[in-house]
C-alpha positions as CSV (number, residue, x, y, z in Angstrom):
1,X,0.0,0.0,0.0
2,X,1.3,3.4,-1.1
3,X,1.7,5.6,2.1
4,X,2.5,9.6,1.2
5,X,5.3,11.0,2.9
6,X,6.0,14.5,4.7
7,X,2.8,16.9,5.9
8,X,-0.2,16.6,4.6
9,X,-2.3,19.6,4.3
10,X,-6.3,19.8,4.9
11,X,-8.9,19.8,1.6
12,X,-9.2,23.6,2.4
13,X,-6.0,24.2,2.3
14,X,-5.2,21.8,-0.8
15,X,-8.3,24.0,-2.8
16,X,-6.8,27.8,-1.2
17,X,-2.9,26.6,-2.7
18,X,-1.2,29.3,-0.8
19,X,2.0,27.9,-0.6
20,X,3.7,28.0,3.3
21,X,0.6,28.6,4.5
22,X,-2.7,26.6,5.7
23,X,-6.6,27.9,5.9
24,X,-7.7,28.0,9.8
25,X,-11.3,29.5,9.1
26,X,-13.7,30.5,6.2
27,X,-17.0,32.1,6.2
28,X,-19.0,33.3,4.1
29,X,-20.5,37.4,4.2
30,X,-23.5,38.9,4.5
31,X,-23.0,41.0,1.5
32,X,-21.7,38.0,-0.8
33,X,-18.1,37.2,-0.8
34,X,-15.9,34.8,1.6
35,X,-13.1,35.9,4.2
36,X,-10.5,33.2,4.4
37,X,-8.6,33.1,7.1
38,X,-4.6,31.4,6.8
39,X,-1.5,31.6,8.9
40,X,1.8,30.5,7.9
41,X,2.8,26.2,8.4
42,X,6.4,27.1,9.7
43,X,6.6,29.6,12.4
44,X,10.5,29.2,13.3
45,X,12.0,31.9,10.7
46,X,15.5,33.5,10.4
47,X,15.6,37.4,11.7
48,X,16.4,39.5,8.7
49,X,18.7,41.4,11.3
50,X,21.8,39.0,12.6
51,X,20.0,35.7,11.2
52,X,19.2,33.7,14.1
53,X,16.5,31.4,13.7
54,X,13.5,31.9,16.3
55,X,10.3,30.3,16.9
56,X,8.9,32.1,20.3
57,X,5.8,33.8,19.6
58,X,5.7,37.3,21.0
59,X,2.3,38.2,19.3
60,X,-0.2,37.7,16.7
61,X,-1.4,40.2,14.0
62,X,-3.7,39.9,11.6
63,X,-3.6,41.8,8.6
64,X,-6.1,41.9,5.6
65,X,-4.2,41.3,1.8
66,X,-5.3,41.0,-1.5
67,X,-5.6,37.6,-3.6
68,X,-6.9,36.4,-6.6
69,X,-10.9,36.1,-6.4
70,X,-11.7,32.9,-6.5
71,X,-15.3,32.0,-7.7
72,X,-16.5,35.7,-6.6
73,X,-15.1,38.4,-4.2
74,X,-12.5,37.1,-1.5
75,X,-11.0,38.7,1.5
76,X,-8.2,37.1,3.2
77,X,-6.9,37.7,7.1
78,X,-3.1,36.6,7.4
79,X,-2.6,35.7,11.2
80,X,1.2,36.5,11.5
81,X,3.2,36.1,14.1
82,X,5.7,38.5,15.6
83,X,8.8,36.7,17.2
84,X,10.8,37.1,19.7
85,X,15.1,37.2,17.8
86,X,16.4,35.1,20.1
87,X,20.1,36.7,19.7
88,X,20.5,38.8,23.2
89,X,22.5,41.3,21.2
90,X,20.3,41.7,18.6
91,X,19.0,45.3,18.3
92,X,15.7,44.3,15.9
93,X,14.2,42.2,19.1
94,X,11.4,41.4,17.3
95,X,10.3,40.7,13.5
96,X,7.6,39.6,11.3
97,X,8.3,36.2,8.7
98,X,8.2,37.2,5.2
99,X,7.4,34.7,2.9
100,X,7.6,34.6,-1.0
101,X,3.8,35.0,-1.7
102,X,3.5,37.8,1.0
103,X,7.0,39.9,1.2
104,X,7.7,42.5,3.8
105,X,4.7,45.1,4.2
106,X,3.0,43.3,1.0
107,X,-0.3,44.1,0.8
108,X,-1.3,41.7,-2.1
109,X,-0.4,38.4,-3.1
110,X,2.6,37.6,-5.2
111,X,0.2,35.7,-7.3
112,X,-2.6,38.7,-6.9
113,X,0.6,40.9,-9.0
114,X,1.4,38.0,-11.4
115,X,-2.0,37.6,-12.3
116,X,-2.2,41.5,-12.9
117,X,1.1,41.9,-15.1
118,X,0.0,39.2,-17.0
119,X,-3.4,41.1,-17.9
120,X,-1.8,44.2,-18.2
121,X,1.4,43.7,-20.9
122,X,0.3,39.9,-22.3
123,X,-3.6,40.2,-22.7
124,X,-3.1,44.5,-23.2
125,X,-5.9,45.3,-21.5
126,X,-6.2,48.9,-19.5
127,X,-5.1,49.5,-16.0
128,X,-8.4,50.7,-14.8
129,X,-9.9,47.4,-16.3
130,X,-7.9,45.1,-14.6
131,X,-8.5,46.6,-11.6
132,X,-12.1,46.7,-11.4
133,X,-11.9,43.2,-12.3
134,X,-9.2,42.1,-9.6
135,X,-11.1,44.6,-7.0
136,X,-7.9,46.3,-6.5
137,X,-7.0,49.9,-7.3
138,X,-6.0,51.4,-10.2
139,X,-2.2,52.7,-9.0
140,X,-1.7,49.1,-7.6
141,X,-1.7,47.9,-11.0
142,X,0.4,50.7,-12.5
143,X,2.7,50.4,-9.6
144,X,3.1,46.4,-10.2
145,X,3.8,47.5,-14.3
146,X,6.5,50.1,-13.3
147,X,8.0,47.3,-10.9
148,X,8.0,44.7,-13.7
149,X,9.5,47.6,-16.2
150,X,12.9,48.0,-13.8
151,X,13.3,44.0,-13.7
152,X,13.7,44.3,-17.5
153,X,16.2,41.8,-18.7
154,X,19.5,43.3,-20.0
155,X,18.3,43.7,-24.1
156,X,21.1,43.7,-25.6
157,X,22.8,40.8,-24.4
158,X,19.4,38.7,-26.1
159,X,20.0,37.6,-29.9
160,X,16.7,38.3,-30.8
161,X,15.4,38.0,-34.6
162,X,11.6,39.1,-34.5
163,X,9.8,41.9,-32.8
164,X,6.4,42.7,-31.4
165,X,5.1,46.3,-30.9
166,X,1.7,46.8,-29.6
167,X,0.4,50.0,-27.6
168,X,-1.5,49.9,-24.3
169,X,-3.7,52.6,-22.4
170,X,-3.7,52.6,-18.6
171,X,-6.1,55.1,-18.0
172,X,-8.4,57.4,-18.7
173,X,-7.8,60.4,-20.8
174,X,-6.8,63.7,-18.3
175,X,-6.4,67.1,-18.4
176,X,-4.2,69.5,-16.7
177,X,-3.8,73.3,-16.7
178,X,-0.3,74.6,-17.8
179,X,2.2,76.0,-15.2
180,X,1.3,79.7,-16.7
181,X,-2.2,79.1,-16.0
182,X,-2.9,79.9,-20.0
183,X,-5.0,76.8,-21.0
184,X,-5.5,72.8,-20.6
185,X,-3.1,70.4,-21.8
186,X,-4.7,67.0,-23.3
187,X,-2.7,64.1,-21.4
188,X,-3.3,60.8,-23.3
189,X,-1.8,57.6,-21.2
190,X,-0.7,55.1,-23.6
191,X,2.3,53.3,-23.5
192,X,3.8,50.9,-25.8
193,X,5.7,47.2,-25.3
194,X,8.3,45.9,-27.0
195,X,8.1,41.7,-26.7
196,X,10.4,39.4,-28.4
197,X,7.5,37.7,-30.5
198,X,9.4,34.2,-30.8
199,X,8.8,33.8,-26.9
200,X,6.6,36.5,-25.7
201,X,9.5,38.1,-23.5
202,X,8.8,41.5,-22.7
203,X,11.5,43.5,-23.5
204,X,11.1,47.1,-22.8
205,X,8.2,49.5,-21.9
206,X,7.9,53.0,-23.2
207,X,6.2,56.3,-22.3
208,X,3.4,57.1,-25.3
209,X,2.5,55.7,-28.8
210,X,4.5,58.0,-31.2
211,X,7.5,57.3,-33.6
212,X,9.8,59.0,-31.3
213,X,9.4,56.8,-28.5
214,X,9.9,53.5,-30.2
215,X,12.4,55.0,-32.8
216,X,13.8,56.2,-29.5
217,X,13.9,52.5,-27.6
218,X,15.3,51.2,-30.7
219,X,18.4,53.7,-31.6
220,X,19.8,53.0,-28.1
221,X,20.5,49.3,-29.2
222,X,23.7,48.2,-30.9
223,X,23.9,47.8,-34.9
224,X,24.9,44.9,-34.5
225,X,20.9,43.6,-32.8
226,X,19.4,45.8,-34.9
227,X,20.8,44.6,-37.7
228,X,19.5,40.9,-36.2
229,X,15.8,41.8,-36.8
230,X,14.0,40.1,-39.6
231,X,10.1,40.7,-38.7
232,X,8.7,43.6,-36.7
233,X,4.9,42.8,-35.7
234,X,3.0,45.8,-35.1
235,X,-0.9,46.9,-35.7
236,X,-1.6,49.2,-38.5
237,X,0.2,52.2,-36.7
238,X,1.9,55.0,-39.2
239,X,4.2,56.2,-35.9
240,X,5.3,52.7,-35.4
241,X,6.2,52.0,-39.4
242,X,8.1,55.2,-39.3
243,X,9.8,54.4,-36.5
244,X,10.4,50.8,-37.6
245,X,11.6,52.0,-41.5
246,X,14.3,54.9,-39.9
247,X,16.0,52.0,-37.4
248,X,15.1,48.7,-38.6
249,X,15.6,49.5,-42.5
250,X,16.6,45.8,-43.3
251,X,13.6,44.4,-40.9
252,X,10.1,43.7,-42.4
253,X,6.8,45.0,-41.1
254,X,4.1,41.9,-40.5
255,X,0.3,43.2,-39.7
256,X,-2.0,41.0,-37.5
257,X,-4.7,39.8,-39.6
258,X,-7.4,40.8,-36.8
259,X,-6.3,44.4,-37.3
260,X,-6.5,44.6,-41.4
261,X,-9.8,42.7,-41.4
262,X,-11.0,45.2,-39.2
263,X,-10.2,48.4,-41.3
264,X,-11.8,45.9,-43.8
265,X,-14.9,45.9,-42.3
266,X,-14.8,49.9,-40.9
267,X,-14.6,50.5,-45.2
268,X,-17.6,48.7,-46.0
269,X,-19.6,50.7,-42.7
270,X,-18.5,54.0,-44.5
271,X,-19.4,52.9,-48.2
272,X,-23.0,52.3,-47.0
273,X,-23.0,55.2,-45.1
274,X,-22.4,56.9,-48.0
275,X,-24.4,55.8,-50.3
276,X,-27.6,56.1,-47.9
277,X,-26.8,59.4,-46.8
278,X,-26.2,60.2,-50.6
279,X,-29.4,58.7,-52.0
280,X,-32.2,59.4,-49.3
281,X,-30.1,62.9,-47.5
282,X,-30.5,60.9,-44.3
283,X,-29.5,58.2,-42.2
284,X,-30.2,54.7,-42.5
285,X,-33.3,53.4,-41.0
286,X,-34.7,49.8,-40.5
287,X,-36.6,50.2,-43.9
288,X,-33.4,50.1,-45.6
289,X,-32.3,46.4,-46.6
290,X,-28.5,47.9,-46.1
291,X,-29.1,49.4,-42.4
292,X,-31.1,46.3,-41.2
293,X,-28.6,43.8,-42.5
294,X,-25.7,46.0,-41.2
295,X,-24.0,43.0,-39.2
296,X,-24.6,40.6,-42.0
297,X,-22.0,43.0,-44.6
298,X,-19.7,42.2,-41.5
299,X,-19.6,38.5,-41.3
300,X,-17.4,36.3,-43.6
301,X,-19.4,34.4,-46.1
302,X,-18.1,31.4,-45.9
303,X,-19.2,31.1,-42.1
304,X,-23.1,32.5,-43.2
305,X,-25.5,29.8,-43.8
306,X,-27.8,29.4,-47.1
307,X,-30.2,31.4,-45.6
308,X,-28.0,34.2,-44.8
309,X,-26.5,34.1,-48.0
310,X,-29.3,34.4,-50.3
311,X,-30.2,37.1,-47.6
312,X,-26.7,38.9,-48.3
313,X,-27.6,39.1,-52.4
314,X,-31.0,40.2,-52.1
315,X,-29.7,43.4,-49.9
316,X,-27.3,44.1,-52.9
317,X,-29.8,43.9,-55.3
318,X,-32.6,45.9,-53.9
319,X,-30.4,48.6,-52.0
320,X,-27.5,49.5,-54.3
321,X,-28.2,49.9,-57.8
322,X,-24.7,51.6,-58.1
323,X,-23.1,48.3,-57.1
324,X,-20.6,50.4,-54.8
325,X,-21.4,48.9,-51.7
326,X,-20.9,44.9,-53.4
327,X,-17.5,46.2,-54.7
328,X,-16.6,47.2,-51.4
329,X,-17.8,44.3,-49.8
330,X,-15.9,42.0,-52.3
331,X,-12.6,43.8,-51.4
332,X,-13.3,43.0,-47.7
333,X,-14.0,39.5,-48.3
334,X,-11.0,38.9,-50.8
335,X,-8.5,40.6,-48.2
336,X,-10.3,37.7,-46.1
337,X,-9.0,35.1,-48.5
338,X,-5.8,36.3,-49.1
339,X,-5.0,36.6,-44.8
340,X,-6.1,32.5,-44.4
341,X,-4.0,31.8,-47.6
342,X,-1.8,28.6,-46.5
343,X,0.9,29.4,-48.7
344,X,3.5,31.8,-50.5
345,X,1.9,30.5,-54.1
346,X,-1.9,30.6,-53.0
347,X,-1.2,34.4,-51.4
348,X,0.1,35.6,-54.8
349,X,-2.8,34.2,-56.5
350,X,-5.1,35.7,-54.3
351,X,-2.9,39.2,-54.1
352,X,-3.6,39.3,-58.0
353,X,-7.1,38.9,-57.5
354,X,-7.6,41.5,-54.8
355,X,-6.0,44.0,-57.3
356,X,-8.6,43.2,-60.0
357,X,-12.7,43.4,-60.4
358,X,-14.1,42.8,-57.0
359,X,-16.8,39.8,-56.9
360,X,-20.6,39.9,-55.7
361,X,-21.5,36.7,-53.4
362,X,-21.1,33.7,-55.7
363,X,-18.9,34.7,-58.0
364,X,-20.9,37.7,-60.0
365,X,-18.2,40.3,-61.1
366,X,-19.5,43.8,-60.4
367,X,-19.3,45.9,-62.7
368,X,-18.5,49.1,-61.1
């Protein structure tokens, strides 16, 4: 019979995973929510002072921290406890453990600030977002980013061949009144990161979104890594291609297909708009096929059913007599085509047939 070894920890405890320490009490709140209460497994603990290991108890504190919500809102109560240095000379006296997932005066979680760095640079999403999700504040966020941004590996020691660029707001939009007092100053908060895109390795962090703060990043590296960089993935951003083209001149630009399909879809929205405001001097209503069938001018057509289909040619024959808004729509779904291509000889193909007639659903050339 197979007998563990070493300490075995309660199903509480096992479910909580806070490593070095153990749940004594949960309950759950009036308002919704749970407080979990823990205290460390191994009281003995070195003093940070003159290193003497101590395990006499001089008091117990309790102190409320911040953790990742599990299944709702959480609250956790730390019971720590505050030893005695058992070094005479020793001027400290006493001291609080510090373990790895709660560090000296940490009020959150290691894995509370993991969890948000990870939302913040990998999944891009906005300070304030993150925080209202985590129930945190905003600045703990920020303050765990700028944290993260000092620990940056040393860049240009890392042979790195391919680039991503991607921009990131923290905040809202401010104001603020200039020093003379003569007007408002528009403060936008956007930053941008700069990954390796082979590994996801986050490489530096700048202030803004502009050409001068990438080109900026980038001219402080050597020739020698710039010269390295094949591929540069960015989203369609003019500041970042100029940057890009002025310090990565041998480097080629690559475009998320997400981003393209998207301006795709924001040229066929303007085409209709267009032509409705154009033909009726008005906006669209539900008693035009176009407006009502907005979303279907969005979708691709190879994911619409029969239905939606045959839906998709009627609007184009009894909204558009100028066949503007198929054309347009044909563009958008042969940039579609081209972006799922499989391979360097089906993307030329398709390239050549993006620069010709664009197609009505089915294969009908239009003949604007």
């Amino acid at each position: 019979m197979f007998e563990p070894t070493g300490l075995r920890r309660d199903a509480a405890s096992v479910i909580f995973n806070l490593p070095a320490y153990r749940v004594v009490d949960a309950v759950d709140l009036p308002l919704g929510g749970r407080r979990v209460r823990v205290q460390p497994v191994d009281l003995a603990d070195g003093c940070p002072s003159c290193g003497v290991i101590s395990a006499r108890v001089h008091a117990w504190i309790v102190q409320r921290v911040r953790d990742i919500p599990h299944a709702g809102q959480l609250e956790v109560m730390v019971r720590k406890p505050r030893l005695v240095c058992a070094e005479p000379e020793c001027p400290r006296g006493t001291f609080t453990p510090a373990t790895e997932q709660l560090p000296v005066r940490a009020r959150c979680t290691t894995r509370l600030r993991t969890a948000l760095l990870s939302a913040v640079i990998d999944s891009g999403r906005a300070v304030a977002e993150v925080a209202a999700d985590h129930g945190v504040a905003w600045w703990t966020v920020q303050a765990t980013v700028n944290a993260a941004a000092v620990l940056l590996p040393n860049v240009d020691e890392l042979h790195v061949r391919r680039l991503g660029i991607d921009e990131h707001r923290y905040r809202r939009v401010r104001w603020f009144r200039d020093a003379d007092g003569g007007g408002w100053r528009r403060v936008e908060p956007w930053m941008s990161t700069i990954v390796n895109a082979d590994c996801g390795q986050v490489l530096g962090i700048v202030d803004g979104r502009d050409s001068a703060a990438v080109g900026g990043w980038l001219s402080e590296r050597s020739p020698a890594w710039r010269n390295r960089i094949e591929v540069v993935a960015i989203d369609p951003s003019a500041a970042f291609k100029r940057a890009i083209t002025q310090q990565l001149p041998n480097a080629k630009i690559s475009v998320d297909p997400f981003h393209l399909v998207q301006l795709a879809n924001l040229m066929v929205t303007r085409v209709r708009q267009r032509l409705i405001r154009e033909r009726e001097q008005r906006r669209g209503r539900k008693i035009d096929p176009a407006w009502a069938h907005r979303t279907l001018l969005l979708r691709g057509y190879d994911t619409l059913s029969k239905r939606g289909q045959d839906r998709l040619v009627w609007v184009f024959a009894t909204d558009d007599p100028t066949d503007e808004l198929p054309a347009a729509w044909g563009v958008k779904e042969q940039l579609r085509r081209l972006l799922a291509s499989g391979d360097v000889q089906t993307a030329r193909t398709e390239k050549m047939i993006l620069g010709g007639t664009p197609s009505r659903p089915g294969g009908q050339r239009s003949r604007c």
